[in-house]
TIVO-743296 format. One line per 10 residues: number of its first residue (from 1); their letters; for each residue x, y, z of C-alpha. Coordinates in pm, 1 decimal. Layout:
! TIVO-743296
NUM	a	X:Y:Z ~ ...
***
This chain:
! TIVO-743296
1	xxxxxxxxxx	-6987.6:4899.6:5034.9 ~ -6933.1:4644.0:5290.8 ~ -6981.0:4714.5:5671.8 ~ -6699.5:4618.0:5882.6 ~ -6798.5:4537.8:6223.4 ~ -6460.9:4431.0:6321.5 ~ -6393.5:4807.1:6346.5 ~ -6559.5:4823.8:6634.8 ~ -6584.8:4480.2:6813.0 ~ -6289.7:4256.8:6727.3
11	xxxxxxxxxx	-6405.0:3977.1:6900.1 ~ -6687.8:3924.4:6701.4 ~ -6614.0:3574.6:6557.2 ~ -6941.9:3576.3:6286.0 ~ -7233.5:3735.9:6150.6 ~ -7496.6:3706.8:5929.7 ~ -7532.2:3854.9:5539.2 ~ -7578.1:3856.1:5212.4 ~ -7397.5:3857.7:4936.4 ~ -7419.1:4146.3:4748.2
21	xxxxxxxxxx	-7124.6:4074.4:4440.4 ~ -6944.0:3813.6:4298.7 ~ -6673.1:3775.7:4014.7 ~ -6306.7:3638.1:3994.1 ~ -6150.5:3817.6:4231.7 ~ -6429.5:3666.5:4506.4 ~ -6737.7:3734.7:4714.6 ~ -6866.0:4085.6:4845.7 ~ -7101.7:4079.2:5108.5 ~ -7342.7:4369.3:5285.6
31	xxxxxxxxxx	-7159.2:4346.5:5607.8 ~ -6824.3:4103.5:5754.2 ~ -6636.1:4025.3:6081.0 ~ -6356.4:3895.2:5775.7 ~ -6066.3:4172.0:5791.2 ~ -5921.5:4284.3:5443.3 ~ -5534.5:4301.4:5417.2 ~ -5402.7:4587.5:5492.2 ~ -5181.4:4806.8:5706.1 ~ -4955.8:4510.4:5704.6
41	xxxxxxxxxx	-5201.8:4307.0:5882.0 ~ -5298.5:3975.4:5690.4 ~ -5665.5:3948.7:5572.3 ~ -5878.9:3663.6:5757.9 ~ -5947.8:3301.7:5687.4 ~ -6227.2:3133.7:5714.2 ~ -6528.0:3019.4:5627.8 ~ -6929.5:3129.6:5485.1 ~ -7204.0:2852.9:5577.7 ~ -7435.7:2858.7:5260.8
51	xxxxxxxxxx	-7832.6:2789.1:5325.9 ~ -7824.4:2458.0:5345.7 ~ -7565.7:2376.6:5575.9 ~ -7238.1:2373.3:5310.2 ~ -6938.7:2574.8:5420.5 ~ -6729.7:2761.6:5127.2 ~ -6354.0:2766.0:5244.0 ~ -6206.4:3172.6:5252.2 ~ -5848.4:3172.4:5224.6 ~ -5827.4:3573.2:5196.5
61	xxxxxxxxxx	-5981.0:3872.0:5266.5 ~ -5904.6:4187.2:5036.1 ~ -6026.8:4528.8:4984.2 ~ -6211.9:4555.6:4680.4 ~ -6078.9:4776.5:4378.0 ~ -6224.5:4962.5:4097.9 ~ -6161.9:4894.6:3727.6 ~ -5913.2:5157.7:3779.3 ~ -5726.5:4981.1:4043.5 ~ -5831.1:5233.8:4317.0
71	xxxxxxxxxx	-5966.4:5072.7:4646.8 ~ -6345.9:5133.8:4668.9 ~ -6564.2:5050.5:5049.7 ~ -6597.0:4673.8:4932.2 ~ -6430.7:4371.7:5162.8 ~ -6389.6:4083.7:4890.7 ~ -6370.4:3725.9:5034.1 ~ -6156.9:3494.4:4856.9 ~ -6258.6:3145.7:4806.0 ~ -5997.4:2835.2:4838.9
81	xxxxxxxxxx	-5944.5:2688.8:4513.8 ~ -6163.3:2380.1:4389.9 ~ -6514.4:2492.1:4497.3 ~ -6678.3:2561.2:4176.0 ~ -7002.0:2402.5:4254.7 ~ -7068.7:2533.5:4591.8 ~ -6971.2:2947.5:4464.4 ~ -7224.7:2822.7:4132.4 ~ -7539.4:2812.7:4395.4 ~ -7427.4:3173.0:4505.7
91	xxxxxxxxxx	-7607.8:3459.0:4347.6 ~ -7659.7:3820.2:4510.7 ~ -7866.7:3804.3:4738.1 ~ -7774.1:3461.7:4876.5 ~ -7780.3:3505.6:5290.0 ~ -7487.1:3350.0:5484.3 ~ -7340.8:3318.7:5802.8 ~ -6977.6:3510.9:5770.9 ~ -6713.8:3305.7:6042.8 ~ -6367.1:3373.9:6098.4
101	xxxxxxxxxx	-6106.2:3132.9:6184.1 ~ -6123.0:3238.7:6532.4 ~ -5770.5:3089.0:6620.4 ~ -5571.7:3260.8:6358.4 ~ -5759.0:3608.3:6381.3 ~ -5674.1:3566.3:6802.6 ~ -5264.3:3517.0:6690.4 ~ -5290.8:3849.1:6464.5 ~ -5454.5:4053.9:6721.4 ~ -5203.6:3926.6:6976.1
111	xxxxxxxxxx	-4926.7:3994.2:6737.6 ~ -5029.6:4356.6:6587.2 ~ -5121.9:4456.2:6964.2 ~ -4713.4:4381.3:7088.5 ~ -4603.3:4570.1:6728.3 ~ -4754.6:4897.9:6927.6 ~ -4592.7:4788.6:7241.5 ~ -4248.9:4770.4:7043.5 ~ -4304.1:5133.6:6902.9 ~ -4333.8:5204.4:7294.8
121	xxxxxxxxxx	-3995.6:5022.7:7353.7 ~ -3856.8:5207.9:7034.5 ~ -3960.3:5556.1:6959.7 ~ -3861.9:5617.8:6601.4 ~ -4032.6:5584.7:6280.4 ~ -4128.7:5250.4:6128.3 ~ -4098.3:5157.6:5719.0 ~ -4199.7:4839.6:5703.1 ~ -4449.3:4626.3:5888.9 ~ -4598.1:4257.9:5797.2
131	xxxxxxxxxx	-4833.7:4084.7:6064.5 ~ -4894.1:3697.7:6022.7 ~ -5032.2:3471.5:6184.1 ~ -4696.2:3294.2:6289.5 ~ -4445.1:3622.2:6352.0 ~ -4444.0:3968.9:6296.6 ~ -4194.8:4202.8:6194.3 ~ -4163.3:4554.6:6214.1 ~ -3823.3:4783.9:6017.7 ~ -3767.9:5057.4:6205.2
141	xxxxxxxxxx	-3573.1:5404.9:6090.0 ~ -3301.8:5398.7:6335.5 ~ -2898.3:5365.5:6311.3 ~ -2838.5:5253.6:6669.8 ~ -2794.9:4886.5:6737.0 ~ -3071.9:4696.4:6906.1 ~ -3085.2:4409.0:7189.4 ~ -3325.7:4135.9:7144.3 ~ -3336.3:4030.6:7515.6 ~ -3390.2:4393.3:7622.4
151	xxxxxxxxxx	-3642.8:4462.3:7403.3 ~ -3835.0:4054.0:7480.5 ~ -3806.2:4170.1:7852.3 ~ -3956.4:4493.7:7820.4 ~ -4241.0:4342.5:7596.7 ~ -4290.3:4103.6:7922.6 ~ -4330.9:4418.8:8164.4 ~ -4577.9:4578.8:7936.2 ~ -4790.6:4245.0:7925.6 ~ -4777.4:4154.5:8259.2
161	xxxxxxxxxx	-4872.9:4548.2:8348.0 ~ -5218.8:4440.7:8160.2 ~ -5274.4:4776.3:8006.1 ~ -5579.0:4817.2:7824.6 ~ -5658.2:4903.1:7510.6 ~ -5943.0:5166.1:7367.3 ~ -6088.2:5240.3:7004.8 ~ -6119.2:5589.0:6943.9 ~ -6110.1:5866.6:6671.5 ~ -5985.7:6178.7:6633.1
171	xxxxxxxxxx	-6074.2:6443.4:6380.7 ~ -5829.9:6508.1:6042.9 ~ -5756.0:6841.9:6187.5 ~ -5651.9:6666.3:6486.8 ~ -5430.1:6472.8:6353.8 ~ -5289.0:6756.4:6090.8 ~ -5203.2:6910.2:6448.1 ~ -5037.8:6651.4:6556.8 ~ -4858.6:6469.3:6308.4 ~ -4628.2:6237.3:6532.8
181	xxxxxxxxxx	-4901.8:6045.8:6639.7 ~ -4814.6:5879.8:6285.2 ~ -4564.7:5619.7:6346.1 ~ -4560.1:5465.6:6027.3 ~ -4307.1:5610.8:5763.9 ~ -4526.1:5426.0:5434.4 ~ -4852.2:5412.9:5529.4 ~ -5051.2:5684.0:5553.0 ~ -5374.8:5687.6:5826.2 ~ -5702.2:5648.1:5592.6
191	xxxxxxxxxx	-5902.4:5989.8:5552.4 ~ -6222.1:6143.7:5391.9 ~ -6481.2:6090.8:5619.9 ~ -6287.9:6341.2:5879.8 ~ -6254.9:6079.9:6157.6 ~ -5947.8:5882.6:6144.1 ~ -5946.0:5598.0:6388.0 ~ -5703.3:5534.1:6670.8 ~ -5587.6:5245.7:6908.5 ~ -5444.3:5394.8:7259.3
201	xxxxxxxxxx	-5292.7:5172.9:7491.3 ~ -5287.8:5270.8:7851.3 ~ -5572.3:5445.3:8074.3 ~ -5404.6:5666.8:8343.1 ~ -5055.9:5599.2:8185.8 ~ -5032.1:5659.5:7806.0 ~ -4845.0:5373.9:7657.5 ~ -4925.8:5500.4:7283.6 ~ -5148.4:5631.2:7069.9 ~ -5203.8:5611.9:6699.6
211	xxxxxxxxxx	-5403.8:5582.9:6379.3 ~ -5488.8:5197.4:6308.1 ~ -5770.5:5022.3:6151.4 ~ -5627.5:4695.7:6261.0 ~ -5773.6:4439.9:6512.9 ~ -5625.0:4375.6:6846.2 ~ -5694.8:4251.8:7198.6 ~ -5825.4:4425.2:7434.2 ~ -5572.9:4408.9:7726.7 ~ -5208.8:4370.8:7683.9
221	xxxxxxxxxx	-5216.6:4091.7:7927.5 ~ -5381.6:3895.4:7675.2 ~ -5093.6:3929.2:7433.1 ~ -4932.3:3609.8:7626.4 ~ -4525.6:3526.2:7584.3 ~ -4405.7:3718.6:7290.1 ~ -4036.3:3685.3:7206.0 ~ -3786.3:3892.9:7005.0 ~ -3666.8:3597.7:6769.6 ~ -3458.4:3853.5:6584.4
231	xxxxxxxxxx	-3294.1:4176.5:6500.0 ~ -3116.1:4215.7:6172.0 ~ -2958.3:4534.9:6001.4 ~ -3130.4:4527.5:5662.7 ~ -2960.9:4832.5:5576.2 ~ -2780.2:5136.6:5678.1 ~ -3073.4:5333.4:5841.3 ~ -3309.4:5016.9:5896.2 ~ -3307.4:4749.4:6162.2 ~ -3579.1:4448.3:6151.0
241	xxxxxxx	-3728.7:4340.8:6510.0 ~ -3886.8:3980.1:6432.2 ~ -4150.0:3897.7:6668.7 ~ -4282.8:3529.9:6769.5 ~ -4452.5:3391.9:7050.8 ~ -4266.2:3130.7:7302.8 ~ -4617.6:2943.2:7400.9
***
C-alpha cells in the first residue's frame, strides 16, 4: 500500500520514498504527497528527483488496481512519455524525493473547496462532478432554473466570510445514521476501515459537512475570485454550474 499524507496535510508540497513497484501502468511508492484521481478530482503532476539529481516527469496520479480490475491501497505515478532511460535506473527500492506541481495542486484545492461552497448555495443532490485544474463543474439533480450571477455573488460572500475548513471522520454507523450528509448521487463515500473521512466548512456556523477524500484549502478566503462561467440544462432533471476563476 501506499501512504497518503495528503490526507492529512494538503499543503505538503514533497516527501521522501522509495519505490516499492514498477510496471506499465507506472511507479508505486511506500508513501506520496501525489493525489490519485478520484472523486472527480484530477490526480497530481509532477515530478520524482532520482539519486543523482535527475527529475522523472509525472503526468498522472492513479489508484492502483488488481489483475481483477478492483482498486487495491496502491497510488501509481505515471511517467510522461519518452523517459525510458531515466525509469531503466529505477528498481524497488530506489529512494526519491516525491514533489508536486505545487501551482496546479493550489488551483484544484481552490476549485474542489468552492464545489462545497456551491452545494451550500444549492442544496440538492449532485451526479456529476469533474475538478481540473482550469474549471470545475458540478451537475446537479434539480428542475428549477439557475442564475449564474446569483450564485458567483454568493460564492464571493462565502470567500470573503473566510470560513475555515477542518478534516475530520466520522464512524460508518455515523454516517448510516445520517445519510444526507452524502451529497453526491454516483459516488459513494469509501468504507471498510469504519472511519469515513469528512471536510466541514464553518466553525461556529456550519457551512457543510461531508464525506471527501479530496484536497482543499484551508480557509475559504483562500479560494480567491471564483466565477460562475456557466449554467446549462444538460437534461430534464440536470443543470451544469461551470466554475472558473476571474484572477
Amino acid at each position: 500500500m501506499t501512504h497518503d499524507l495528503f490526507r492529512q496535510d494538503a499543503y505538503l508540497q514533497q516527501c521522501e520514498a522509495t519505490v516499492t513497484g514498477i510496471d506499465e501502468h507506472g511507479i508505486v511508492l511506500d508513501r506520496t504527497v501525489f493525489y490519485p484521481l478520484g472523486g472527480g478530482q484530477a490526480g497530481d503532476a509532477g515530478t520524482l528527483a532520482l539519486p543523482g539529481g535527475a527529475g522523472l516527469a509525472v503526468i498522472d496520479t492513479r489508484k492502483g488496481k488488481d489483475a481483477e480490475g478492483q482498486p487495491t491501497a496502491a497510488i501509481v505515478h505515471v511517467p510522461a512519455p519518452g523517459q525510458e532511460a531515466l525509469l531503466a535506473t529505477l528498481t524497488v527500492g530506489t529512494p526519491v524525493t516525491a514533489r508536486i506541481d505545487w501551482a496546479r495542486r493550489h488551483r484544484l484545492m481552490r476549485f474542489h473547496t468552492a464545489t462545497h461552497l456551491l452545494c451550500h448555495l444549492v442544496p440538492m443532490p449532485v451526479n456529476g462532478c469533474s475538478i481540473t485544474p482550469d474549471y470545475a463543474r458540478m451537475d446537479l439533480h434539480m428542475t428549477d432554473p439557475l442564475d449564474k450571477d446569483v450564485l458567483t455573488q454568493g460564492l464571493a460572500r462565502l470567500v470573503a466570510e473566510a470560513h475555515p475548513l477542518t478534516v475530520g471522520a466520522i464512524t460508518d454507523a455515523e454516517l448510516d445514521a445520517n445519510p444526507t450528509l452524502v451529497k453526491s448521487m454516483s459516488v459513494a463515500p469509501p468504507r471498510g476501515s469504519g472511519t469515513v473521512r469528512t471536510i466541514r466548512i464553518g466553525d461556529s456556523v456550519l457551512i457543510d459537512l461531508q464525506p471527501c477524500g479530496g484536497t482543499h484549502v484551508a480557509n475559504t478566503a483562500e479560494i480567491g475570485r471564483v466565477v460562475v462561467t456557466k449554467i446549462e440544462k444538460k437534461s430534464a432533471t440536470t443543470r451544469r454550474v461551470v466554475l472558473g476563476f476571474s484572477d
